[in-house]
C-alpha positions in Angstrom: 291.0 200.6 136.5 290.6 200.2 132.7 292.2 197.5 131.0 294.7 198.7 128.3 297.2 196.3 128.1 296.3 191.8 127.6 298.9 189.3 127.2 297.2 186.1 125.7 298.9 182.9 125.7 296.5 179.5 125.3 297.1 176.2 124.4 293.5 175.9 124.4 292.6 177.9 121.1 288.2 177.7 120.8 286.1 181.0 121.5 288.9 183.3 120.9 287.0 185.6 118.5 284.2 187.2 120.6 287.0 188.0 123.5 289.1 189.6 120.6 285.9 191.5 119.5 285.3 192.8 123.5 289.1 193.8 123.5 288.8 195.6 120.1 286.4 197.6 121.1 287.7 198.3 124.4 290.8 199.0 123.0 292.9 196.9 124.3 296.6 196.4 123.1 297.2 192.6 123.0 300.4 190.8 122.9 301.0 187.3 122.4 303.7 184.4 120.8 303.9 181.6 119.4 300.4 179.3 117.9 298.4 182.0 119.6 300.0 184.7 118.1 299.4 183.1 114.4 295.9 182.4 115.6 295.5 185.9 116.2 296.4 187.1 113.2 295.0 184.6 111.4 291.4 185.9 112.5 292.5 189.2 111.5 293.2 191.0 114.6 296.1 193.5 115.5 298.7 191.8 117.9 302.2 192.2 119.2 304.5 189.3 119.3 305.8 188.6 122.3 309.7 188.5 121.0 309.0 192.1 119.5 307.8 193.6 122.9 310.3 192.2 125.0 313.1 193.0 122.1 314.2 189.6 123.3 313.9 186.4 120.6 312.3 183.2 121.7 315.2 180.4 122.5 315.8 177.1 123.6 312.8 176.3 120.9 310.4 177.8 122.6 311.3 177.0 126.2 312.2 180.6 126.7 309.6 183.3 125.4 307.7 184.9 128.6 310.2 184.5 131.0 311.4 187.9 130.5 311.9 191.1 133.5 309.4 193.3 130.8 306.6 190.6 131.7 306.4 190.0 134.9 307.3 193.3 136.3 304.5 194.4 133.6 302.2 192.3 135.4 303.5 192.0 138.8 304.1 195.5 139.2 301.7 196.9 142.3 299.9 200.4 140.9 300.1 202.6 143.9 303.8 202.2 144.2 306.0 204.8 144.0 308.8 202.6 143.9 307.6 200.0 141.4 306.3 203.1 139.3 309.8 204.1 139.6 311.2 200.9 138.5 309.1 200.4 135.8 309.9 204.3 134.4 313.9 203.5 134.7 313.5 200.2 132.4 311.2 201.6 129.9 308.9 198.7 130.7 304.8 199.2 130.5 301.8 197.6 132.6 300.0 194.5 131.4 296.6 194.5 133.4 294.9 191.4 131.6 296.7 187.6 131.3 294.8 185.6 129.3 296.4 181.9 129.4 296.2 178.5 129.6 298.4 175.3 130.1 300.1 172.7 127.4 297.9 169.9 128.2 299.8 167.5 130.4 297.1 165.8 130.9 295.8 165.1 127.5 299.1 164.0 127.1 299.7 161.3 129.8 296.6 159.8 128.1 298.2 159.9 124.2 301.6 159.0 124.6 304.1 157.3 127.3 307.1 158.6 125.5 309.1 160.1 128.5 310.4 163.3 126.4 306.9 164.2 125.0 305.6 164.0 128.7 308.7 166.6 129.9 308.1 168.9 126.5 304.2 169.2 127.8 305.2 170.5 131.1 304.4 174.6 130.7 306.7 176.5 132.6 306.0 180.2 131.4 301.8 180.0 131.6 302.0 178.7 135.5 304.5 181.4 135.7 302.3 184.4 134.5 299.6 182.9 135.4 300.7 182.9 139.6 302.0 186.6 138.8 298.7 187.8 137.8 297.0 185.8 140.6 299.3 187.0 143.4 298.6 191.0 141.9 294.9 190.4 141.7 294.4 194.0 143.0 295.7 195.4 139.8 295.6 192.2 137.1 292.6 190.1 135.4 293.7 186.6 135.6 291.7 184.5 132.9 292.8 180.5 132.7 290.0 178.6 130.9 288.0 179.7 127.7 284.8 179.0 130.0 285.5 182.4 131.4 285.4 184.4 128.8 281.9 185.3 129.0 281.8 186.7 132.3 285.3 188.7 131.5 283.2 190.4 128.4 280.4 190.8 130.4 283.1 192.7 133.3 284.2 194.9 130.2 280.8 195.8 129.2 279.2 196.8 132.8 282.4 198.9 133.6 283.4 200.5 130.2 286.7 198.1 129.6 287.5 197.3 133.2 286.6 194.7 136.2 285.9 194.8 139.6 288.0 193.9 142.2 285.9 191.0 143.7 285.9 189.4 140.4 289.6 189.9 140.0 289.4 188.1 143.5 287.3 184.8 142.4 289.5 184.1 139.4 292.8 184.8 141.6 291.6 181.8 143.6 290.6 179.6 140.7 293.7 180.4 139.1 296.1 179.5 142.4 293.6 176.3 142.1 294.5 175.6 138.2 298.3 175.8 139.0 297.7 173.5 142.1 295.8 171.0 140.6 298.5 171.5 137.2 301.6 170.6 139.5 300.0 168.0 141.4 299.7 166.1 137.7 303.2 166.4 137.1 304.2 165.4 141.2 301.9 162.4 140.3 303.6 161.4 137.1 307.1 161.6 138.5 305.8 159.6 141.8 304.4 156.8 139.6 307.1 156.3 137.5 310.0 156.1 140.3 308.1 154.1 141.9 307.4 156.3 145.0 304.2 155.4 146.8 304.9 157.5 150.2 306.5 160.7 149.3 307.6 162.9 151.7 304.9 165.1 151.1 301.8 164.4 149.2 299.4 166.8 146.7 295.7 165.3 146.3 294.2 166.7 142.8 290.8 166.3 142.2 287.7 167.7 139.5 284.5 168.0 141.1 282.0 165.9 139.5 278.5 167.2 141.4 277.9 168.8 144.5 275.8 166.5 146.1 272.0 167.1 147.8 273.6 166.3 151.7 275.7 163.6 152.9 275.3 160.3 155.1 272.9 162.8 156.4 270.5 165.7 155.5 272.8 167.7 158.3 276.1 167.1 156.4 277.2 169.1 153.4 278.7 166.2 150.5 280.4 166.3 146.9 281.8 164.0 144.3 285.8 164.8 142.8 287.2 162.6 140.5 291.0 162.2 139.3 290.0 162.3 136.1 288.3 165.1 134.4 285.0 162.7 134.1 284.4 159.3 136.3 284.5 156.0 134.5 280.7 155.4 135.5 278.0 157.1 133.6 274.2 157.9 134.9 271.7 157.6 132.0 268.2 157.2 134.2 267.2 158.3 137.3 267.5 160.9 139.8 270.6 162.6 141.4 272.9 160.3 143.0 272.7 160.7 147.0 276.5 160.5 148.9 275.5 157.0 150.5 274.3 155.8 146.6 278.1 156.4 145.5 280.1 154.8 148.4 277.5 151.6 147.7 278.4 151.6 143.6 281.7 152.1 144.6 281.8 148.9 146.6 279.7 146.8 144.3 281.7 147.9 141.5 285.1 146.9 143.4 283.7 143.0 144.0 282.0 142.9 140.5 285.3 143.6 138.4 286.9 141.1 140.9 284.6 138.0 139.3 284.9 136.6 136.1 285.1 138.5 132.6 281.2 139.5 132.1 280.6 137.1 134.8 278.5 137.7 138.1 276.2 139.8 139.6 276.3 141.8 143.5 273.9 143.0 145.6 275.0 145.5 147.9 273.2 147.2 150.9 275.2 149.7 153.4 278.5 148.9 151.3 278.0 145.6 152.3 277.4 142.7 149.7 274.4 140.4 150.6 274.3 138.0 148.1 276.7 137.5 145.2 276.7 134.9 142.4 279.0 133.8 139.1 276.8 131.5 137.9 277.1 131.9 133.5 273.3 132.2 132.8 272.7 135.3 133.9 269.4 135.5 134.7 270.3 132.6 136.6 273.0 134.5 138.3 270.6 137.6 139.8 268.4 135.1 141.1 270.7 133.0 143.1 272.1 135.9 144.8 268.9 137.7 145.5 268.0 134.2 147.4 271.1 134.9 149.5 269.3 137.8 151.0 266.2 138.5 149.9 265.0 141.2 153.0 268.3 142.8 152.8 268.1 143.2 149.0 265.3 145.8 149.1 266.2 149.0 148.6 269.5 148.1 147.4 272.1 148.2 144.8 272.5 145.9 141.9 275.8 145.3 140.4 275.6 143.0 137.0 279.2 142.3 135.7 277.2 142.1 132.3 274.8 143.6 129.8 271.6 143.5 131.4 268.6 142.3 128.9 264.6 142.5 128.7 264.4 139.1 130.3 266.9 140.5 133.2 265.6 143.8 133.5 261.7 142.4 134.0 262.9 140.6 136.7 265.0 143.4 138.4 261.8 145.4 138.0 259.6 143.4 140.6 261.9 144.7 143.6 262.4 148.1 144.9 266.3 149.1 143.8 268.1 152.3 144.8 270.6 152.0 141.0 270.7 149.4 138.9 274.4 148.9 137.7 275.7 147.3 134.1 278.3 146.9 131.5 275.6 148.7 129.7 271.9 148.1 128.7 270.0 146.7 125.6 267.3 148.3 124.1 264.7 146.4 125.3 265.9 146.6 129.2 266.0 150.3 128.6 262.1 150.5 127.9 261.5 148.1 130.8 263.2 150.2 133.1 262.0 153.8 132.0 258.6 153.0 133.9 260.8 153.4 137.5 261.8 156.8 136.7 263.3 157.5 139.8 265.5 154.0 139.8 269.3 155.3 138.7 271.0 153.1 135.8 274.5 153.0 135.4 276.4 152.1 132.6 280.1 150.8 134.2 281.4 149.5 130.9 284.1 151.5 130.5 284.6 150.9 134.6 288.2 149.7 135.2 288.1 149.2 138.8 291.3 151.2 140.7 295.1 150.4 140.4 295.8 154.0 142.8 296.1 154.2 146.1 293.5 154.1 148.6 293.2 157.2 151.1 290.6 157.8 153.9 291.0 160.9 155.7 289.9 161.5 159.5 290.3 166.1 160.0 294.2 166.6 159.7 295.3 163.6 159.0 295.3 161.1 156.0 295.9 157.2 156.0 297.0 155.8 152.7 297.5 152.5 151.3 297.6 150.4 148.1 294.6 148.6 147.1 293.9 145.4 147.7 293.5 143.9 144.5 295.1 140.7 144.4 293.9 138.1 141.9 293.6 134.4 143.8 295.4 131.7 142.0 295.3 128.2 143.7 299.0 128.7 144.7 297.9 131.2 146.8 296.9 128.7 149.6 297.7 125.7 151.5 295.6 122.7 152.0 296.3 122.0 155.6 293.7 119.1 156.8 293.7 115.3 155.9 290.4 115.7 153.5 291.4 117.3 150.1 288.9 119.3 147.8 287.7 118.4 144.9 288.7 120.9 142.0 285.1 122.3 142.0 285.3 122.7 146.2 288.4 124.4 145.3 286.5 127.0 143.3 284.0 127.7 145.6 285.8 128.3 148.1 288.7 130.6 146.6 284.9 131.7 145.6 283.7 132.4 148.4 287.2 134.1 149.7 287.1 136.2 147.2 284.0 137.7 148.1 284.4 137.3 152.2 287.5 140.5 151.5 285.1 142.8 150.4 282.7 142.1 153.6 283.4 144.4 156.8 285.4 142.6 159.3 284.9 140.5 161.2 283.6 138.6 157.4 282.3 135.2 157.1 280.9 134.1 153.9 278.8 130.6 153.5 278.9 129.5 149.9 277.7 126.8 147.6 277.8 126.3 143.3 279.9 129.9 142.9 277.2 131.6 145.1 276.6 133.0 148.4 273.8 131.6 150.9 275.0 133.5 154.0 276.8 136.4 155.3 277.8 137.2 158.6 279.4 141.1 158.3 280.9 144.0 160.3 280.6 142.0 163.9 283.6 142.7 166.8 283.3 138.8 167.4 284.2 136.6 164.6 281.7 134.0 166.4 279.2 136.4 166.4 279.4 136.9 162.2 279.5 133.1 162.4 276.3 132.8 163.4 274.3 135.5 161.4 275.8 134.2 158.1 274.4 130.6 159.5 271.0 132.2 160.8 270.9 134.0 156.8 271.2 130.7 155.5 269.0 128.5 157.6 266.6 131.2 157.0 266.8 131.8 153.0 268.4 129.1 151.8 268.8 126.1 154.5 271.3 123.8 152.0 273.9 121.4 153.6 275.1 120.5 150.3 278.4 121.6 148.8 278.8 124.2 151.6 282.2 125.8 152.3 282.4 129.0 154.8 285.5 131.2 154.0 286.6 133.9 156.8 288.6 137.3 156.1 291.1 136.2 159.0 292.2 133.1 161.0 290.1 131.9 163.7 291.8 132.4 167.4 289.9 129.4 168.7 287.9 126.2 167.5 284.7 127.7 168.6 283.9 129.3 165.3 284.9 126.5 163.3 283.4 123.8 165.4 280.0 126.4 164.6 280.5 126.2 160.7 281.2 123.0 160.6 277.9 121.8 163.1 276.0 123.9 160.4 277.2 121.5 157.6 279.8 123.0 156.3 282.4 120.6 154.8 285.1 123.0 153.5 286.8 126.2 155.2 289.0 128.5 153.9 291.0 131.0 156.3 294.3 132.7 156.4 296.8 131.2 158.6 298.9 132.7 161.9 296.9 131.6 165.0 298.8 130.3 167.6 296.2 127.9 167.9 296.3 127.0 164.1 297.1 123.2 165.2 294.1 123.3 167.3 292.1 124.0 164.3 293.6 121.9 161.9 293.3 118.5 164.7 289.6 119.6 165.0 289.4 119.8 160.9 291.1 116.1 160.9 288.5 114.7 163.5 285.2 115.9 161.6 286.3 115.0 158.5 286.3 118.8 157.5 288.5 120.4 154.4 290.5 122.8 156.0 292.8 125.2 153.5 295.1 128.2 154.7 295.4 131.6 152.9 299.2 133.2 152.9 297.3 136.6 152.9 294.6 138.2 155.0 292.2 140.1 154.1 290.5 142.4 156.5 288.2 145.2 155.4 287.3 148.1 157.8 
């Protein structure tokens, strides 16, 4: 079915002059308006404006110029009609068998501006329209909605003499139902966020796929990576691909290292799980305290520096086996150290803001959404609740300490001393049970009395697992409140002497 008739219309003006060539020689009449139209003519091409083929001016400055009965029923029309052949003879109106067009850039345009009227002007209304048109009449119409396609539509042209086959007609039906998806879902999102509207009635998800991934948690399951954005925050410059279970545990390091200080901190995460964390300010001094947290689990890990990472650092990091190293980016001299593992993944997370969106995990039909939990811990966050105050620098550790426990898998206990961990008990259905790993990880790396508070992600239902902590030498304990045996605990904190402060908020972590 040749082509004989295109209607171009793109926001998105690069490559237009080899399609214009293919079309030319194809013969092709092309009709167009507006910046296209002058763009058109400016590279010295024939072209019908849009106005002049409808015999109807562009109004409303410029809100009005495709919506017209000639376009659509040009492109909508279905071939082997009798009846829409009819129609189309009674109005004088022709076919249009190629729609070449793309959208004002509503994304670009949340990013520049957050002028409310320049938002609603960048919201296309006539391009989604022609563009679903052509899409829904695939059979008979060439849908074309990014300049990336351009090359395979002259290569269609060339093969059959100025026409295209019907599976490829197909293909870019479904990419162009995609592109008007994913376009709406922008604008849903924007009108969501700025009324405030976190559980709408009904949801659209939009998402650019970043890779398609080797497998997933494993070799038997098929994985990729979307972003919101049109490119992630995080960007690979060593190493090979990134495996599904390497991105859930950068993911979660990143989450707990833009928690800590300003350039501050270092995370070592295994199965999503930290096992050793530190803020200590030298930061070679940092890595090293929180690899001694953990050192068995460490291997094969991932580590998260809330910092530039340096020669000095980088030798260091280089003596253990590391899944991805992650930074706020990399000095020269790290950067020669570390091109000797060529198979160990760097990541630069500079530009990494961490996540103020919602939080979704889906399980087949259905999807379970909430907000993030992202509070910041300020000392009027808690209560102190037991005879023995803290000190100011107790105070630190363990706000520390239970600011790292929220980002363990519950049921989370984290031991902690001088702003860095020395034991974690993760992920165990008894809280009693945690308890005693994070001791055991201690005794076993580290065995320090000194300074030691324990902070757990929720209250404790009986004394058992404080009267643990506590026999262990812990002399501070931070937990959120709500037991009906709170009393209990805070008479046993009295009798040993122990520091005993209440969270108002809990924080478990599934």
């Amino acid at each position: 079915m040749k082509i004989k008739t295109a209607l171009i219309s793109v926001s998105d003006k690069k490559n237009l002059k080899p399609l214009l060539n293919a079309l030319k020689k194809n013969k092709v009449k092309i009709i167009s308006s507006g910046g296209t139209f002058k763009k058109i003519k400016k590279l010295k091409f024939n072209c019908i404006e849009v106005s002049d083929f409808t015999n109807s001016p562009e109004i409303l400055e410029g809100r009005v110029k495709t919506l017209h009965p000639k376009i659509h029923s040009g492109i909508l029309n279905k071939r082997d009609s009798k009846l829409h052949l009819k129609d189309l003879r009674i109005n004088n109106f022709e076919n249009i068998d190629l729609v070449i067009v793309n959208f004002y850039p509503f994304e670009d345009t949340l990013k520049r501006t957050t002028d409310h009227r320049k938002i609603i002007e960048n919201i296309d209304i006539g391009g989604p329209t022609m563009v679903r048109s052509a899409a829904k009449n695939y059979k008979d119409v060439t849908v074309i909605t990014s300049s990336d396609q351009y090359n395979e539509l002259i290569n269609e042209l060339n093969k059959y003499k100025g026409s295209t086959s019907l599976n490829f007609r197909e293909r870019l039906s479904r990419i162009a139902f995609t592109e008007t998806a994913y376009y709406d879902s922008l604008i849903s999102d924007y009108f969501n966020k700025i009324t405030n509207t976190n559980f709408p009635k009904k949801i659209v998800m939009h998402g650019n796929l970043i890779e398609t991934l080797r497998y997933g948690e494993n070799p038997h399951q098929r994985s990729a990576v979307y972003s919101r954005k049109p490119e992630m925050d995080i960007k690979q410059i060593q190493g090979k691909q990134l495996s599904y279970n390497n991105y859930n545990d950068i993911f979660a390091a990143l989450t707990i290292s833009k928690s800590l200080p300003k350039n501050t901190g270092t995370v070592i995460v295994k199965h999503a799980n930290p096992c050793g964390v530190s803020i200590k300010k030298d930061n070679l001094e940092s890595y090293k305290f929180a690899l001694a947290c953990d050192p068995v689990s460490a291997f094969g890990g991932i580590v998260s520096c809330n910092f530039k990472i340096t020669k000095q650092l980088a030798l260091e990091l280089s003596k253990l086996f590391l899944e991805v190293v992650i930074a706020n980016n990399f000095d020269a001299g790290a950067l020669k150290i570390f091109k000797k593992k060529k198979n160990l993944r760097l990541i630069d997370a500079s530009n990494y803001l961490g996540s103020k969106n919602l939080k979704y995990l889906s399980t087949r039909n259905e999807i379970l959404i909430q907000s993030e939990d992202l509070k910041k811990f300020v000392t009027r966050d808690f209560n102190i609740v037991s005879k023995r105050k803290p000190s100011s620098m107790e105070m630190k550790n363990l706000i520390f300490a239970f600011n790292v426990c929220r980002y363990v898998k519950s049921n989370a206990i984290v031991l902690a001393t001088n702003g860095t961990t020395v034991g974690i008990g993760s992920g165990q259905p008894s809280r009693l049970d945690s308890c005693q790993i994070a001791i055991d990880k201690m005794k076993k790396f580290q065995n320090t009395r000194k300074n030691l508070v324990a902070a757990s992600d929720a209250f404790f239902p009986f004394i058992d697992g404080i009267e643990k902590l506590v026999q262990s030498g812990v002399q501070a304990i931070i937990q959120p409140s709500g037991s009906i045996r709170d009393k209990e605990i805070i008479n046993y904190a009295n009798e040993t002497n122990t520091t005993l402060v209440f969270s108002k908020t809990r924080h478990f972590r599934h």
